[in-house]
C-alpha positions as CSV (number, residue, x, y, z in Angstrom):
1,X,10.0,93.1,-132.2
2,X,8.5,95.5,-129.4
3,X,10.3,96.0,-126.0
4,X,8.2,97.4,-122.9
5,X,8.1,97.1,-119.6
6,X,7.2,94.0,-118.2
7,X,3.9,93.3,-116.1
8,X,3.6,91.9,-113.2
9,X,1.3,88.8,-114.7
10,X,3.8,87.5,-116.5
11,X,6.2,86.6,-114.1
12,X,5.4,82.7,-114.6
13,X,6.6,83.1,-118.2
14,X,10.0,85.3,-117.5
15,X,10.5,82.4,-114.8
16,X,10.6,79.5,-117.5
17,X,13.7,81.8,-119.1
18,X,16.3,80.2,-119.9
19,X,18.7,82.5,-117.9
20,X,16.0,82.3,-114.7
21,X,16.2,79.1,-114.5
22,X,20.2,78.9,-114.2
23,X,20.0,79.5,-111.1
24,X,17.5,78.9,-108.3
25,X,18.3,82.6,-106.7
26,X,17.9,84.2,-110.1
27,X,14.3,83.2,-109.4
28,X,13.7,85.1,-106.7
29,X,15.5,87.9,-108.1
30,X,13.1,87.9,-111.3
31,X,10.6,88.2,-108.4
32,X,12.0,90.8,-106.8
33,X,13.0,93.1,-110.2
34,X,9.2,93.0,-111.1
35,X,8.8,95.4,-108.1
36,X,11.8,97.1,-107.4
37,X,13.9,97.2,-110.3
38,X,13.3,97.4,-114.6
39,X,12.3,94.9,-116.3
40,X,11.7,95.2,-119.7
41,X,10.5,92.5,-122.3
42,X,10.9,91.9,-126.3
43,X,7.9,90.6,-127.6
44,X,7.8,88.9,-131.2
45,X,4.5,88.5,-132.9
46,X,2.5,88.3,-129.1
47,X,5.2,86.0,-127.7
48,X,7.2,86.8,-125.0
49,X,10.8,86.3,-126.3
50,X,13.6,87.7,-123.9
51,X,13.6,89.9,-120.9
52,X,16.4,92.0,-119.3
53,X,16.8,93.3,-116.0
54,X,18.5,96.3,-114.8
55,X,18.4,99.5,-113.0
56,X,20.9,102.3,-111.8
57,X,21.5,101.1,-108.2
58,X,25.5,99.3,-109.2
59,X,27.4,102.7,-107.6
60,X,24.2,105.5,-108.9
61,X,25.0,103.9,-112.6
62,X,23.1,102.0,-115.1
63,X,24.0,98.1,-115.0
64,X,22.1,95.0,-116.8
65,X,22.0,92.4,-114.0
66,X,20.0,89.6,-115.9
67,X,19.3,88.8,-119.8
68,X,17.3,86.2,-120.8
69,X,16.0,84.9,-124.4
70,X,13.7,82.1,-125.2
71,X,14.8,78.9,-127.1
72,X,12.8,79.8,-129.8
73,X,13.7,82.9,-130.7
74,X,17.7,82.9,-129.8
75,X,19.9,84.3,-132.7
76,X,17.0,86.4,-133.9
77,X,18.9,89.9,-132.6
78,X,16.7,89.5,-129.3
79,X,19.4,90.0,-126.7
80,X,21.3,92.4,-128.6
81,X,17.5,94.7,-129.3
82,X,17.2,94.6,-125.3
83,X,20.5,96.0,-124.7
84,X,20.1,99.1,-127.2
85,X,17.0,99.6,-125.2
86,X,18.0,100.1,-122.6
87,X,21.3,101.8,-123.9
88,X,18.7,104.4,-125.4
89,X,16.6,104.8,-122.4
90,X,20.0,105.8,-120.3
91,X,22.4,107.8,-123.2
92,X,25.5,110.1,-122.2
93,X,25.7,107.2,-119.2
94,X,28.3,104.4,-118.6
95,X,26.2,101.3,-118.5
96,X,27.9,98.2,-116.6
97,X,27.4,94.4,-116.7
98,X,28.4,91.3,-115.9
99,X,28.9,87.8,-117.0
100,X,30.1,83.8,-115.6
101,X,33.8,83.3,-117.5
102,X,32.2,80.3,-118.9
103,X,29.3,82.1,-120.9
104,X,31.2,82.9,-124.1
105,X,27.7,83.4,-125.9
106,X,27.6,86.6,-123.4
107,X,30.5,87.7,-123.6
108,X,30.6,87.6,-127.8
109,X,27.2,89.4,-127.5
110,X,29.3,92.0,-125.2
111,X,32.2,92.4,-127.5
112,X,30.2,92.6,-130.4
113,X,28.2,95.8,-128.8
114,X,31.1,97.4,-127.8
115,X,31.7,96.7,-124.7
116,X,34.8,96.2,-122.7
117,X,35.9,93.9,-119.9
118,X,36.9,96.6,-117.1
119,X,37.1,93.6,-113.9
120,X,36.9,89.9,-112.6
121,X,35.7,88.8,-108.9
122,X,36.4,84.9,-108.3
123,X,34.2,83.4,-105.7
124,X,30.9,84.2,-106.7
125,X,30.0,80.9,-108.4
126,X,33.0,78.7,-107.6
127,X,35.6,77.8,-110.3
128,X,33.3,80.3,-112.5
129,X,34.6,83.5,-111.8
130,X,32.0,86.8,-113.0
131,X,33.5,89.1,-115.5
132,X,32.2,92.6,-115.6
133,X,32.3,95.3,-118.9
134,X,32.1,98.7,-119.3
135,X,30.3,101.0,-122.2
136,X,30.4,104.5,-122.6
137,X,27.2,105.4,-124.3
């Protein structure tokens, strides 16, 4: 697996991500990350298999605001090889995320790389509140 930094070209293929297409704003923020925030991408034998977004803008610290992995290569260590990236590119850092109530898949991911739920805001998506978690790296 190699993780780089996503190119501008390939925003048609992080849109068809399953994570991208959750949403119809996540869309436009895939757009907008490509140019304002990082967006890095695992690649597995010259496919595109996950993406993740995130930058240090969430109060000056690092924080993931999207992760994505394609059908076809979920439960291959994808998500979890994104997320030690960019754990690696931003060491001696807290890094921050967040995740829907109802995405247990997420939040097992979370757990499982040590991270802790630190908060909850309700109203985001309705009846789905967002849970965020803390690492110290």
């Amino acid at each position: 697996m190699h993780v780089r930094k996503a190119a501008p070209h390939e925003l048609a293929l992080l849109e068809k991500m399953p994570h991208a297409l959750h949403y119809s704003h996540h869309l436009a923020f895939i757009r907008h990350a490509l140019g304002s925030k990082e967006c890095l991408v695992a690649e597995i034998d010259g496919a595109l298999a996950g993406f993740v977004v995130w930058d240090r803008g969430f109060y000056g610290r690092p924080f993931l605001w999207m992760l994505g992995v394609d059908p076809a290569h979920q439960h291959a260590g994808v998500a979890s090889e994104l997320i030690a990236h960019v754990e690696s590119l931003n060491a001696g850092h807290d890094l921050y995320t967040s995740t829907n109530a109802s995405n247990d898949v997420m939040q097992g991911l979370l757990h499982k790389r040590g991270f802790a739920p630190v908060g909850r805001l309700e109203n985001l998506d309705p009846g789905d509140p967002e849970i965020f978690y803390f690492k110290r790296l």
